[in-house]
N, C-alpha and C positions, 0 to 999 in steps of 0.2 A: 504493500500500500504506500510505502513512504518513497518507492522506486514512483510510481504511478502519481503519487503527486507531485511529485520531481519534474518531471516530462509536462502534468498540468498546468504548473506555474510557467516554465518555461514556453510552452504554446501560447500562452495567454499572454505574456511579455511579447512575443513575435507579433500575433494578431493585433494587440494594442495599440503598436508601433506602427504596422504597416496601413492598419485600418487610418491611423490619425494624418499620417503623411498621405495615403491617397482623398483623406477628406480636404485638409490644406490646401493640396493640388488642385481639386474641383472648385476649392473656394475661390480658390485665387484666378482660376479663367472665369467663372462668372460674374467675380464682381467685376473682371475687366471688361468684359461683355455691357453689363449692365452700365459701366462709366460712358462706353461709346454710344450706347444708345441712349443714355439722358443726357448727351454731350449737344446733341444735337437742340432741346429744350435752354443751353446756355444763354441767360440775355433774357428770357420771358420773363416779366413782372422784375421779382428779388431773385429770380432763380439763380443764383451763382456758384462758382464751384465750391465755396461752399458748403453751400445747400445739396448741391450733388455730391460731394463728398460722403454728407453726412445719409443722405438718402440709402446709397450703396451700403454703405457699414449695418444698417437696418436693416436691411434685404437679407444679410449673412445668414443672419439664424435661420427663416423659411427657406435658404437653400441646403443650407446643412441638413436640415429636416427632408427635406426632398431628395438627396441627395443620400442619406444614412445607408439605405439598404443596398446600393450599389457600391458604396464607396467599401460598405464590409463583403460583399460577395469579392469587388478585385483584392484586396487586402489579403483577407482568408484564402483567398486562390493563391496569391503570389508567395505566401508563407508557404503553405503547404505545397506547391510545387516546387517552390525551390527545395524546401526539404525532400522532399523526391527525387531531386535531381541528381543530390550528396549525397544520399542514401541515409542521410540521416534517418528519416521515416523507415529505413527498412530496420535499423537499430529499435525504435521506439516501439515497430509490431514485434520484435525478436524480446523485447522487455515487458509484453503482455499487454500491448496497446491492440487492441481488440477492434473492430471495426464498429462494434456496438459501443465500447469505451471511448473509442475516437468522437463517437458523434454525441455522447455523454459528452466529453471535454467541451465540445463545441458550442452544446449548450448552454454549459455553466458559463462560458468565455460572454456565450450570448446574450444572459440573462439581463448584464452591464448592457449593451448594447441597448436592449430593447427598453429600458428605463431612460437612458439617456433620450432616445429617442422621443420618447413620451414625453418627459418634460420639453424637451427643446419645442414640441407640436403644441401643448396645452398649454402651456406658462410663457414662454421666453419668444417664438415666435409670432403667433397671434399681438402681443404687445407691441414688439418692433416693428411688424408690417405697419400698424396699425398710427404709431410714431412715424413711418416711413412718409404713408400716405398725405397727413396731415400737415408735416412738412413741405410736403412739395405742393401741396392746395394751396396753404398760407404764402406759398413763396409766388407761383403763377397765378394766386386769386381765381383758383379751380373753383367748383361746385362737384358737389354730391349728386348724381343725376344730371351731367349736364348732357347726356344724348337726349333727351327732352327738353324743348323747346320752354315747357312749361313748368321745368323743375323737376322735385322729386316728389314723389304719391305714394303716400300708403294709408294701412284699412286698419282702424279699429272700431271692432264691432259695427254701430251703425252711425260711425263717423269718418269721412274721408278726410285728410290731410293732405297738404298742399306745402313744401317750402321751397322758394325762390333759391338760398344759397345755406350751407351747411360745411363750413368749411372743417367743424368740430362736431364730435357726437351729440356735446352737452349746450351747443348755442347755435337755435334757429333764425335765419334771417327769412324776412318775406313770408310771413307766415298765416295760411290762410283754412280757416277749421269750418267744414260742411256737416252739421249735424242734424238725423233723419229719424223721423219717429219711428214706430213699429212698420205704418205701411209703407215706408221708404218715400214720405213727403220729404221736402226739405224745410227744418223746421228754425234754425239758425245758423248763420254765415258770421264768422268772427275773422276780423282779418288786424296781424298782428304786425309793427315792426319786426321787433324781434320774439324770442321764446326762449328763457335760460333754464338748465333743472336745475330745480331746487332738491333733489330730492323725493325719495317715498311715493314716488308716481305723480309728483307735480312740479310744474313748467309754470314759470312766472313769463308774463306776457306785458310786454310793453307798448304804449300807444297804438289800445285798442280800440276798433270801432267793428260793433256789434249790433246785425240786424237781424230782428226778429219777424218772423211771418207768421200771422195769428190766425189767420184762414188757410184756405186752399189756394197754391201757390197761381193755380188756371181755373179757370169755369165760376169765378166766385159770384157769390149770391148774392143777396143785400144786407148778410150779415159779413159780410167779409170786411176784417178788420184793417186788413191791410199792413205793410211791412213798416217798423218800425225801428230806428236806429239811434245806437247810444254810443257813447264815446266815456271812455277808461284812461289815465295813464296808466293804470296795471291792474292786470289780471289775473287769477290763477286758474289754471285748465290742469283739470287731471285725467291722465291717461295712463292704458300699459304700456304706450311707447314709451321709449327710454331709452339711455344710452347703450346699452349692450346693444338693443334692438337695432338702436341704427349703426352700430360700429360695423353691422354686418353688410349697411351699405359702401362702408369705407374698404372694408377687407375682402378679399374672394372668399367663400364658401370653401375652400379647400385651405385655407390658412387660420381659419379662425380655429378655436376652440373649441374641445365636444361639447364641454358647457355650456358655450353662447351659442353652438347649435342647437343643442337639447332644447333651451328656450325658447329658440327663436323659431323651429319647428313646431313646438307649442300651441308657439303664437298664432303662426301659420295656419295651422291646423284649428285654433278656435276661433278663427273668423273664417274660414270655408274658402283659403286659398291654397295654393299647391304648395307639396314641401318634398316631392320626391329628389326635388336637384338636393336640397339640402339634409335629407333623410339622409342619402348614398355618402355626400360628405362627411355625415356622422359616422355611419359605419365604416367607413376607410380611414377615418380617425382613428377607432377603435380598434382596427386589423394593422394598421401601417405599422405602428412600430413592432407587430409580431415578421412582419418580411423581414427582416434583417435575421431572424432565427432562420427562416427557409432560403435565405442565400447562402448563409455558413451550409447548412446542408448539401447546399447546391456546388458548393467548393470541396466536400470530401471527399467525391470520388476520385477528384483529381490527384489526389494524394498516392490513391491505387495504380496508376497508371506512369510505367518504369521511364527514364529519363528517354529511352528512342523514342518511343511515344510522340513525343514531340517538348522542344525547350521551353523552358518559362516563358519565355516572353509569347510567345505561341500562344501558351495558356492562357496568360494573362490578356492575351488581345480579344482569345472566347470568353474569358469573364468579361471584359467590356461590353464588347455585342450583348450576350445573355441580360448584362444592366440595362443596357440600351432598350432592349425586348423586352423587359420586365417595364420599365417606366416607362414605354411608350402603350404598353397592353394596359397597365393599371388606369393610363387616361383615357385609353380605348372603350376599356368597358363600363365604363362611370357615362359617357356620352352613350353608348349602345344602349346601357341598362336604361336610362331616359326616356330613350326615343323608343323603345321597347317593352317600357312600361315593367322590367323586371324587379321585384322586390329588390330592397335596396339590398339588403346582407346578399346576396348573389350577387349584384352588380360590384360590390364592396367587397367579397374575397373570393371571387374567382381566381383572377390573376395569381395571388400567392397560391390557392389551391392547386392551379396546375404547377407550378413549378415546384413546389413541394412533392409532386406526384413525377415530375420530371426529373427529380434529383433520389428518390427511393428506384424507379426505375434504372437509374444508370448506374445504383451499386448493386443492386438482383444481377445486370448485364455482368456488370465485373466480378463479384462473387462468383457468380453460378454457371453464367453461360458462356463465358469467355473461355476459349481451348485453353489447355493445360499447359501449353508451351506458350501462353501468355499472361497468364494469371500472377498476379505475385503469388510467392510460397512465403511465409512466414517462417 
């Protein structure tokens, strides 16, 4: 046992090392990616470098997160093939490294992984995009919806919302509130400067003007009172919108948090509008940091397979690809599962499921059915 945790420790030093240096690596071309294309935005509004500077370094964390489960498949791969290549590995099966023990080590190695992962997606991410985005609105004097001409819109219950600009979660500009009775009359239009939260479900509203319609808005009779307007320097409007709710218009659905999905799905769902794009998100929330477990798997067989096989770098160029295939199928199917109407946990781990089923498959091949004059002998 003390031989075997000898070899564990030492795997896990190799893995750690090479897993961090191929993350650095990724980090370091995309944020240079990411400079050249907000390079182009230099000079809008305050946008300066900066402000792109600081943009980029924000990004880092949702690309690491994005980037985790491949950066550990090439890692894991390039460890383990080069120990193949030295024969070191043929020492470690010859010291009782067992192929079932092997893929135990990997797990354990994995476990770190797949928490890191998790926080970086729930905590550390979702914040910094979320800093990212705000950033570069307050720099170019963006809007929150600004593919609509007439701002941003959303639903609660049986009131529609209206704001002009929302450069912050928590401070509404142009702020305009439709509220309708049971049979969907319209029963008052409150239209704001601005909208601060205060807190506990309520938005202080400034330089309001409030009109009431005390009849039927068409066809009215001769008791029709007719609309009637008031004027406020401040207001208080209480709703379940709120800042989480809308950070989700700030953040992509695939960056935010399971929590602020969980919510905001909720939300979604108790006013009788669609949540399947944001259900799938949750569940791939909830899957993603386990792929980094089914990459290390996905890198074990290679350990089996003797240095003619073919060289590390070889190897290591099919861990890229199989990354590359893995992260381009996990968006694959999140768009398919959509347009397909597939429950979202299907849409959400498919991808890991086959390549889990990819990677059991090609140690059966190397165990079992691979001739005898290629098989490693222990």
């Amino acid at each position: 046992m003390t031989r075997i945790g000898t070899l564990e420790r030492y795997l896990a030093r190799q893995i750690y090392g090479a897993v961090g240096f191929v993350l650095a690596g990724f980090l370091a071309l995309f944020a240079f990616f990411d400079l050249i294309g907000e390079l182009k935005d230099l000079g809008m509004g305050a946008y300066q470098l900066q402000q792109i500077f600081t943009v980029v370094a924000l990004w880092m964390p949702a690309h690491a997160y994005e980037l985790f489960p491949v950066a550990v498949l090439i890692g894991t791969l390039y460890v383990l093939a080069h120990l193949s290549s030295n024969s070191e590995y043929t020492v470690m099966r010859a010291s009782g490294l067992s192929p079932a023990r092997a893929g135990l080590v990997l797990a354990k190695v994995g476990v770190a992984f797949v928490a890191l992962t998790f926080a970086i997606g729930e905590w550390i991410a979702p914040n910094t995009e979320e800093m990212a985005q705000q950033t570069r609105m307050r720099a170019m004097s963006s809007l929150i919806g600004q593919d609509l001409q007439s701002g941003l819109w959303f639903k609660d219950e049986r009131t529609f919302i209206n704001v002009a600009q929302a450069r912050e979660a928590n401070l509404l500009q142009g702020v305009r509130i439709y509220e309708f009775d049971s049979a969907y009359r319209l029963r008052i239009v409150s239209e704001a400067r601005e909208a601060e939260y205060a807190g506990g479900g309520l938005w202080r509203l400034r330089e309001v003007a409030q009109t009431r319609f005390e009849g039927p808005v068409a066809g009215a009779g001769a008791g029709h009172a007719g609309p009637v307007t008031s004027r406020f320097a401040e207001a208080d409007w209480r709703s379940a919108v709120n800042p989480d709710l809308l950070s989700v218009l700030i953040v992509a659905p695939e960056r935010m948090s399971a929590w602020k999905l969980y919510h905001y799905t909720r939300h979604l769902a108790g006013n009788k509008q669609k949540t399947e794009r944001y259900e799938i998100a949750l569940w791939k929330k909830l899957f993603y940091p386990l792929a980094t477990l089914v990459m290390m798997a996905l890198a074990l067989p290679f350990a089996y397979l003797q240095s003619r096989s073919g060289m590390v770098g070889v190897k290591v160029f099919f861990g890229i690809m199989l990354g590359i295939v893995f992260h381009m199928l996990n968006s694959l199917f999140s768009h398919v599962g959509l347009l397909q109407q597939w429950p979202p946990v299907a849409a959400a781990a498919v991808p890991s499921v086959l390549f889990f089923a990819t990677a059991l498959l090609m140690m059966f091949w190397i165990e079992r059915l691979r001739p005898a004059w290629v098989r490693f002998r222990g």
